[in-house]
TILUM-706189 format. One line per field, with one value per residue (C-alpha): y, z negated, x; residue in one letter. Coordinates in steps of 0.2 Angstrom, whole numbers. Layout:
north: c(Y, ...)
up: c(Z, ...)
east: c(X, ...)
aa: c(A, ...)
This chain:
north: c(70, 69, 61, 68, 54, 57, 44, 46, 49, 34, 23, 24, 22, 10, 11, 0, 2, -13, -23, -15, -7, 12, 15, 30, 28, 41, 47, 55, 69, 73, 69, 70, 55, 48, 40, 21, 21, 8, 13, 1, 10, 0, 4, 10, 15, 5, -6, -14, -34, -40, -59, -73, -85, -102, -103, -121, -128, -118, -100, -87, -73, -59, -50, -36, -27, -15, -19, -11, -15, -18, -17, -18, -6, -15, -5, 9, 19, 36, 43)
up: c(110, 92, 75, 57, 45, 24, 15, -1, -19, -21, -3, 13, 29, 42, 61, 74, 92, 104, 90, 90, 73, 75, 67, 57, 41, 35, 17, 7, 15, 30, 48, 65, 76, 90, 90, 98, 85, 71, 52, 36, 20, 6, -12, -18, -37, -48, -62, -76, -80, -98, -98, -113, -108, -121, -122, -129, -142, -155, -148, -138, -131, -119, -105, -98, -80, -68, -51, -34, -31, -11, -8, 9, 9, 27, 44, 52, 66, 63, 45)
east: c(-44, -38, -46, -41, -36, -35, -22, -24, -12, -4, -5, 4, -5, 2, 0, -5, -7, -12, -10, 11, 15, 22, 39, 31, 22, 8, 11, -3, -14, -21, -14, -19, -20, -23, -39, -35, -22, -29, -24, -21, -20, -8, -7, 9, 5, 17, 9, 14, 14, 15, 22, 26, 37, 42, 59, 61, 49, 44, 52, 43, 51, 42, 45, 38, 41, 34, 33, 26, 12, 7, -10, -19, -35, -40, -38, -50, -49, -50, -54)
aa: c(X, X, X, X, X, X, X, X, X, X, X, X, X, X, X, X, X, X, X, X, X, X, X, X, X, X, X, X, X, X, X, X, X, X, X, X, X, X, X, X, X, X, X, X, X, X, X, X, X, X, X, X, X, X, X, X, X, X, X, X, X, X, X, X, X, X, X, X, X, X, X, X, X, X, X, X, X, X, X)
């Protein structure tokens, strides 16, 4: 007995089993799973922040970074 799960571009899918998560991580596209094991998608796109900071009174400087975002899509068993 097996169950077909789709992780989409840009997210990774997680494993848990009895609560246990599994040492292997799903990457985008379709996998076949075992269908007691529970699945929580996470978003991996990078986006980028856009920040002004005062540096003392009267001066401003900005900052910008990209970071990773991380986030959790929920669980579901199967697809």
């Amino acid at each position: 007995m097996s169950t077909i799960v789709q992780v989409d571009a840009g997210e990774v899918g997680v494993q848990t089993l009895f609560g246990q998560v599994q040492t292997r991580a799903l990457l985008s596209g379709l996998s076949v799973m075992n269908p007691l094991v529970d699945i929580a998608r996470f978003d991996t796109k990078i986006q980028k922040y856009n920040m002004s900071a005062f540096q003392s009174e009267g001066q401003q400087g900005n900052c910008s970074f990209a970071q990773r975002q991380s986030h959790h899509h929920g669980g579901s068993k199967g697809t």
